[in-house]
C-alpha positions, -999 to 999 in steps of 0.1 A, spaced: 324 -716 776 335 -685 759 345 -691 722 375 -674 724 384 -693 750 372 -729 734 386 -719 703 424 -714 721 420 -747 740 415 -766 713 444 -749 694 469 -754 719 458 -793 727 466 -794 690 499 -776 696 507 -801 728 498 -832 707 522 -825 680 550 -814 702 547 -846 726 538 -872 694 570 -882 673 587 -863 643 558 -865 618 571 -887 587 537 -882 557 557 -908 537 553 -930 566 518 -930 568 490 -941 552 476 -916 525 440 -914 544 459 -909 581 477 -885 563 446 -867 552 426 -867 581 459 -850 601 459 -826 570 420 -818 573 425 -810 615 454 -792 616 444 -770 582 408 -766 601 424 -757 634 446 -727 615 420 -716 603 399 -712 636 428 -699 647 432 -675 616 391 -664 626 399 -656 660 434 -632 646 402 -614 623 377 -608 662 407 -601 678 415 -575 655 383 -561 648 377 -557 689 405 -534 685 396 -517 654 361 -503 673 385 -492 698 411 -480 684 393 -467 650 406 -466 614 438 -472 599 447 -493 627 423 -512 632 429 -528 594 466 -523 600 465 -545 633 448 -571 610 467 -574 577 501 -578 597 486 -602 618 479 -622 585 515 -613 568 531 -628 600 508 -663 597 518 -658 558 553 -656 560 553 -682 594 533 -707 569 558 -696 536 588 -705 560 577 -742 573 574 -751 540 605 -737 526 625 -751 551 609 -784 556 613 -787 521 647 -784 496 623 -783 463 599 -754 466 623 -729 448 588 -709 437 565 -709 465 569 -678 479 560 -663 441 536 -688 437 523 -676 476 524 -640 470 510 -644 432 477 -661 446 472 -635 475 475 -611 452 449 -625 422 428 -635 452 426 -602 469 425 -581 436 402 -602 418 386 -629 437 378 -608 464 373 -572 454 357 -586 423 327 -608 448 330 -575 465 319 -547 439 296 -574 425 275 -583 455 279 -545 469 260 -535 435 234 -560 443 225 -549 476 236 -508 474 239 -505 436 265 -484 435 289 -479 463 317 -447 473 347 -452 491 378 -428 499 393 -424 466 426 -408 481 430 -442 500 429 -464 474 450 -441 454 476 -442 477 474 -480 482 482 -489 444 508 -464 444 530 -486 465 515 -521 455 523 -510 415 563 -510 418 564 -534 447 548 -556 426 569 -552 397 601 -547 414 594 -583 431 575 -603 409 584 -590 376 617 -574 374 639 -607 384 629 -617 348 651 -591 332 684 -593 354 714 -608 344 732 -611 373 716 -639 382 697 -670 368 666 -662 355 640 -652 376 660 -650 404 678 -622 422 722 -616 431 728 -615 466 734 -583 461 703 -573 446 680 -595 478 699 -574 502 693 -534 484 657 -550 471 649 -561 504 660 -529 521 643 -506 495 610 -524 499 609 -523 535 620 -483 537 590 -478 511 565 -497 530 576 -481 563 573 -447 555 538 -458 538 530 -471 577 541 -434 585 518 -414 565 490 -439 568 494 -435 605 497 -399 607 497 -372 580 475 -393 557 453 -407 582 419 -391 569 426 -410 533 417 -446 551 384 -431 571 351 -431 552 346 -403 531 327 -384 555 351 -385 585 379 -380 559 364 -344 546 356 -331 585 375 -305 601 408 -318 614 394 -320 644 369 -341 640 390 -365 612 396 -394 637 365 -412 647 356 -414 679 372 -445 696 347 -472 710 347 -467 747 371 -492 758 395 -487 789 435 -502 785 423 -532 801 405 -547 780 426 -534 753 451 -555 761 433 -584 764 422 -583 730 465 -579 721 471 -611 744 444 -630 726 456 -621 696 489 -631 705 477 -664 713 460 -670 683 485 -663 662 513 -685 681 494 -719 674 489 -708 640 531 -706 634 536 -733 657 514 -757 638 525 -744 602 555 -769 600 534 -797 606 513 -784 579 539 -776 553 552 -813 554 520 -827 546 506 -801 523 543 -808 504 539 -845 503 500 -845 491 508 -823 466 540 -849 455 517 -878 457 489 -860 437 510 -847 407 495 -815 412 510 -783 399 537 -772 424 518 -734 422 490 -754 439 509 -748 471 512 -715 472 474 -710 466 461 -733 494 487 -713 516 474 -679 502 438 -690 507 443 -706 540 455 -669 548 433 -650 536 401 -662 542 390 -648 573 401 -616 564 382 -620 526 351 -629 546 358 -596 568 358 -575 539 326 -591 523 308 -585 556 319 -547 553 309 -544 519 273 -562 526 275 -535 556 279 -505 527 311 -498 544 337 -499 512 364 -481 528 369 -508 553 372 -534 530 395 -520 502 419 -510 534 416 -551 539 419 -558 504 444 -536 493 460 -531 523 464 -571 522 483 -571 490 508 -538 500 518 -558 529 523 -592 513 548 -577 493 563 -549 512 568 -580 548 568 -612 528 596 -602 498 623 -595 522 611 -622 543 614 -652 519 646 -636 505 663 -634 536 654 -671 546 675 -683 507 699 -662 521 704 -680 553 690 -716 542 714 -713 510 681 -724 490 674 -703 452 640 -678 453 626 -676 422 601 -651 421 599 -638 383 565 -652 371 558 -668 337 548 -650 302 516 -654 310 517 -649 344 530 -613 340 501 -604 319 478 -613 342 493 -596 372 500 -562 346 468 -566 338 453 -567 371 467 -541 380 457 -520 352 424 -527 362 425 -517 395 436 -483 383 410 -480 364 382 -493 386 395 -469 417 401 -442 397 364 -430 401 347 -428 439 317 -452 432 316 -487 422 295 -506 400 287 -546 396 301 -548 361 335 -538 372 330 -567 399 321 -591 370 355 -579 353 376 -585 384 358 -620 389 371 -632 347 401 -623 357 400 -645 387 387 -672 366 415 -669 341 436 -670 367 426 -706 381 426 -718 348 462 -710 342 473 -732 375 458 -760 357 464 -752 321 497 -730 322 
């Protein structure tokens, strides 16, 4: 049997069993039934979550670069914010975990990941370029996005702190989603050479779009259906998830940012082990477009996402981070001006990026 095609079945059995078995009480069951549910239904999201990444990189050959990426990292923000939402809702306590969420995806991807990144890429290729325009333009949005979300609700006063006036989630929202829309634009159009490898970036205009992989509309759409498909299960099945990730972590005593990091990493996984295959492939460009593009459209989809559903479920969004948290995320960013300021990589920036990730995991643990 195709994989695809195994891979679906035994998503949507998993889908069929949940919808036909009764309401699914964790406090109810016994903590190792409780696990083992936990263990299938987090290993059949992410099969699922695998088969969003094929899907999407069928249609990047075909379609070329941005959208092939593009196709991919909203895929991922709609699992994200589908995952984000089961919890929230299932849940009248978890006041942080769209910060906490959006905090890990973004140490992940701009640490964790471009740190493994830079640091296995200088192993293999020494030193690696990419499309410095690209990455430029990336961090242009992600800097006040990030600030304006995660940072910013700190220092208002119309509101409890760390949190945001009604007033300020509705303009906030709106502002981030006209910035991140006309980035979409340019990306898409004007600015499309900036996301192509260097090469097919400098060529004459018209040669800047690489050739698409022979492919005819058919099977185009084919590849959209079954990325359709994959996705559904993965929202479907993220309710079922969000009640038992909530309770384990209850039971535990773990920190409550814990949450929002098995959500992040549940997320971005498949796409991470994209971009490490594209840096092992000496292809950079692709994977910062993953990386970077991963953590532009966390915040610029997920921000307004989360604030909308307080807004509707009447629950409070915190998203201002910590003290310490806020150096870390200034801090990281910092860095990654600094590292793609210059069009080739080396491993001790990767080292860098990876401390930071480190200091990060120690702070969930030891705040």
């Amino acid at each position: 049997m195709n994989p695809s095609y195994l891979r679906l079945s035994f998503a949507w059995l998993t889908v069929a069993a949940v919808t036909i078995a009764p309401a699914l009480v964790p406090a109810a069951m016994s903590p190792i039934m409780a696990g083992l549910l936990f263990a299938w239904l987090l290993g059949i999201i992410l099969w699922a979550a695998f088969g969003v990444v094929h899907e999407a990189e069928e249609l990047a050959e075909s379609l070329g670069e941005p959208y092939g990426t593009l196709i991919l990292t909203l895929s991922i923000v709609i699992i994200e914010v589908a995952l984000i939402s089961a919890v929230m809702l299932g849940s009248k306590d978890v006041p942080t975990l769209g910060r906490d969420t959006m905090f890990a995806v973004l140490m992940i991807v701009l640490n964790g990941v471009v740190g493994l990144g830079l640091l296995l890429g200088g192993l293999r290729h020494h030193q690696q370029s990419f499309n410095l325009q690209g990455a430029s333009a990336y961090l242009a949005v992600t800097i006040p996005l990030a600030v304006i979300a995660l940072i910013l609700p700190n220092f208002t006063t119309s509101s409890a702190s760390g949190t945001l006036s009604t007033t300020q989630s509705v303009l906030f929202s709106l502002l981030t989603i006209a910035l991140y829309g006309l980035f979409l634009w340019l990306q898409t159009g004007r600015y499309k050479g900036f996301f192509q490898p260097v090469g097919l970036a400098n060529a004459e205009p018209q040669d800047a779009s690489p050739l698409p992989h022979p492919a005819s509309s058919i099977s185009r759409g084919r590849h959209v259906v079954l990325l359709l498909a994959n996705i559904l299960p993965i929202v479907i099945l993220s309710k079922s998830l969000g009640k038992l990730l909530d309770a384990g972590i209850e039971s535990l005593g773990a920190p409550t940012a814990l949450g929002g990091i098995v959500i992040a990493m549940i997320v971005f996984t498949p796409e991470g082990i994209s971009a490490l295959r594209a840096v092992a492939s000496n292809q950079l460009t692709r994977a910062i477009n993953l990386c970077l593009g991963a953590a532009t459209s966390t915040l610029g989809l997920t921000v307004p996402a989360i604030l909308l559903i307080g807004l509707i479920s009447g629950q409070p969004v915190v998203l201002g981070l910590s003290t310490a948290n806020m150096v870390l995320l200034a801090t990281t960013l910092f860095l990654n001006g600094i590292t793609f300021t210059n069009a080739r990589t080396t491993m001790l920036e990767g080292a860098v990026h990876l401390s930071l990730f480190a200091v990060f995991l120690v702070l969930v643990f030891s705040p």
